[in-house]
C-alpha positions in Angstrom: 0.0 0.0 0.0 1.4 3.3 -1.1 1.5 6.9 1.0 -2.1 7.7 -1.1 -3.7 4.8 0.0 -2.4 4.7 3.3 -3.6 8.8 3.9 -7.0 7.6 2.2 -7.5 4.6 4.4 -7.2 7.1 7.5 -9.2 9.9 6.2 -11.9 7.6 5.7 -12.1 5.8 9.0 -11.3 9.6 10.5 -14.2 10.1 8.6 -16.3 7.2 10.0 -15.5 8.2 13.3 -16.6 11.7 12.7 -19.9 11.1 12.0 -19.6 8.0 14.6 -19.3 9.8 17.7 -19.4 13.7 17.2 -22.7 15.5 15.9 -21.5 17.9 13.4 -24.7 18.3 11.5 -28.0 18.9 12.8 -29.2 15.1 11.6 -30.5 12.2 13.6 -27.6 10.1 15.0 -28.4 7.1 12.3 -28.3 8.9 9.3 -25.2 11.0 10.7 -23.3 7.6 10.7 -24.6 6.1 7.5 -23.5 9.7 6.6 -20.1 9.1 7.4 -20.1 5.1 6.5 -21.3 6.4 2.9 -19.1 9.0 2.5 -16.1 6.4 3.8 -17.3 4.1 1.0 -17.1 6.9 -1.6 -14.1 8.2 -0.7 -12.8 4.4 -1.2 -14.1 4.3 -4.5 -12.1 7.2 -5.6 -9.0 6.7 -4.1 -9.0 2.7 -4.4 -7.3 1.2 -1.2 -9.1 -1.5 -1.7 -10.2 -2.7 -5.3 -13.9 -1.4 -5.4 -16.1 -4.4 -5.2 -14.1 -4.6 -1.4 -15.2 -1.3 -0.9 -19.0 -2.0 -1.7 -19.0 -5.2 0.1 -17.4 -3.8 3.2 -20.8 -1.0 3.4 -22.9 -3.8 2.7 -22.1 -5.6 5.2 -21.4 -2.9 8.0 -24.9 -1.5 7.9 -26.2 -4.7 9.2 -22.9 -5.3 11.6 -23.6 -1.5 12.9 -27.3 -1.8 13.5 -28.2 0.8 10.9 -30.2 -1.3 9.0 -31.3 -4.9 9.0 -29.7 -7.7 7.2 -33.4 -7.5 5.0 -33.4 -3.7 4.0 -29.9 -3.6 3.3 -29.9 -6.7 0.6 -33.3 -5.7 -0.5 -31.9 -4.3 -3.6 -30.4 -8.2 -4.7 -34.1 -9.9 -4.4 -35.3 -8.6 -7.4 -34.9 -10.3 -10.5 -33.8 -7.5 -13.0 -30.7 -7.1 -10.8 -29.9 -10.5 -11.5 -30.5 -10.4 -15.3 -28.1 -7.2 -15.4 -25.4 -9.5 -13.4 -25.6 -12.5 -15.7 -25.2 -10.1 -18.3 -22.5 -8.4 -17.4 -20.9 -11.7 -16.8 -21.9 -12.9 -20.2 -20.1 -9.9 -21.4 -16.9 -10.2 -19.1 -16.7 -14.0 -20.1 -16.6 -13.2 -24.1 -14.4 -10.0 -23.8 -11.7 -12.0 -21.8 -11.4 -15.0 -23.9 -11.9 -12.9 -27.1 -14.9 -14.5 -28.7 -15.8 -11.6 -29.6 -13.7 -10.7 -31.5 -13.0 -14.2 -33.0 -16.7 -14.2 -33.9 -16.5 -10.5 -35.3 -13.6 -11.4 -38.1 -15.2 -15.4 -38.8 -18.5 -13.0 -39.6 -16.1 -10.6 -41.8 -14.7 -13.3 -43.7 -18.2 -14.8 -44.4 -19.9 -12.0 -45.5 -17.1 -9.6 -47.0 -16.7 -5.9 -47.1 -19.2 -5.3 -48.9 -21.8 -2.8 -47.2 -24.9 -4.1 -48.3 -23.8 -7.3 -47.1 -22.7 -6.5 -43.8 -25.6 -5.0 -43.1 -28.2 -7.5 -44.1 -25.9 -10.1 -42.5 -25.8 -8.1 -38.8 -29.8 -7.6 -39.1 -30.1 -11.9 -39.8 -27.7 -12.1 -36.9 -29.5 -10.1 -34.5 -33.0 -12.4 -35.6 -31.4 -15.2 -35.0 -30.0 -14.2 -31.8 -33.3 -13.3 -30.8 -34.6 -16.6 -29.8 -31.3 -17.6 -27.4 -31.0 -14.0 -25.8 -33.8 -13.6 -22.6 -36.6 -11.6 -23.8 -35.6 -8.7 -21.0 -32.1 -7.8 -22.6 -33.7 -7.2 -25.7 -36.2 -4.3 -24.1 
């Protein structure tokens, strides 16, 4: 950990213990401390001591520790399913940019169909139909 990270890791629990134990705003003593836990979290994400998905998980799972708000309302959020659509997505997504089948799949389709314009384009639009009927109907919307 470098001097940046190291000063930001501070300022944010100095932060955290601000808003912990000393009223400087006229708020109720809850949201004064998820005040300060949020504002911890944020400066975490801009800084980065932590990879980010640390820092999100750590606030996730210190407003239940710290009695701020139930295990229920905090995780809310993750019972719905268009959160989980968006994850398997994004996975989708991670999974063929880091193995490049994308791209593979991008230059098999440009040998196929050419560089011709017309024929790129006709061939994209009886991709995307075809696609159609593997891809779940809410990605599409």
């Amino acid at each position: 950990m470098n001097i940046r990270q190291s000063l930001s890791v501070g300022v944010g629990l100095a932060v955290i213990l601000l808003f912990w134990f000393w009223a400087p705003l006229n708020l109720p003593l809850p949201a004064q401390r998820t005040l300060g836990l949020v504002l911890c979290t944020l400066l975490f994400w801009m800084t980065e001591p932590v990879p980010m998905e640390q820092a999100s998980l750590l606030v996730l799972f210190l407003f239940p520790l710290t009695g701020l708000l139930s295990f229920e309302a905090t995780f809310a959020g993750f019972a719905t399913k268009a959160i989980w659509l968006i994850f398997a997505g994004m996975t989708l997504s991670l999974g063929i940019t880091e193995t490049a089948l994308g791209k593979r799949l991008a230059f098999g389709l440009l040998q196929r169909l050419g560089s011709d314009y017309t024929r790129l384009i006709l061939g994209l639009h009886l991709l995307g139909f075809f696609l159609a009927f593997l891809l779940p109907s809410g990605i599409i919307r």
